[in-house]
N, C-alpha and C positions, 0 to 999 in steps of 0.2 A: 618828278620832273614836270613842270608847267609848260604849257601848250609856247608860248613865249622862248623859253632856253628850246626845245626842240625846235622850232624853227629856224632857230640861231645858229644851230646846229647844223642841221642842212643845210644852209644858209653856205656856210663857213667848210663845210667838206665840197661843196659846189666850188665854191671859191677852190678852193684847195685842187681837186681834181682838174680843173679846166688849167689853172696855174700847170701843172704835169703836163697834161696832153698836149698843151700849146708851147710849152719849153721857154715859157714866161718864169720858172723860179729856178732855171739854169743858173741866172745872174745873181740871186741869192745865193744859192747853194758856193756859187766862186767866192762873193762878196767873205761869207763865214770861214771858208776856206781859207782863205790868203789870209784873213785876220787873225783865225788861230794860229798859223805858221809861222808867218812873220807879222808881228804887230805894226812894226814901223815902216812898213813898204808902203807905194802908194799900188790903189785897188784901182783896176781900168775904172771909167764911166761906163754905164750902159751900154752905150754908142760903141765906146771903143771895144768891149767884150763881143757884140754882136757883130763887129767887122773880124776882129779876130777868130769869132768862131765861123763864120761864112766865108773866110777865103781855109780857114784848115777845112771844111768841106766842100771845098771845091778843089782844093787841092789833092785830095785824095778821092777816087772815085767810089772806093767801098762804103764812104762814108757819106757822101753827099748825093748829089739828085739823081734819081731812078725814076723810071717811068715804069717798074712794075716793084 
């Protein structure tokens, strides 16, 4: 392994983790989802998936904003 692909590496699990913790590859995760299920449906926009998921946690308080 050259010094190059390990950085690449890191590089790309960095990407990857920050992706997770910040729930930025939520909309991925849908996007694959809904495509393998139904091919020919239309997949929300970004926009639309993040309002969707922010009024279902808001709607429910288990799920949405806590202060501890």
């Amino acid at each position: 392994m050259t010094a190059v692909s390990g950085v690449r590496r890191a590089v790309d699990w960095i990407r990857w983790y920050v992706g997770e913790v910040s729930g930025e590859s939520g909309y991925d995760r849908y996007v694959a989802h809904a495509r393998s299920h139904a091919p020919g449906a239309k997949v929300m926009s970004r926009r639309e998936f993040e309002r969707s998921r922010m009024d279902a946690r808001e709607a429910d308080p288990r799920e949405g904003f806590r202060c501890c």
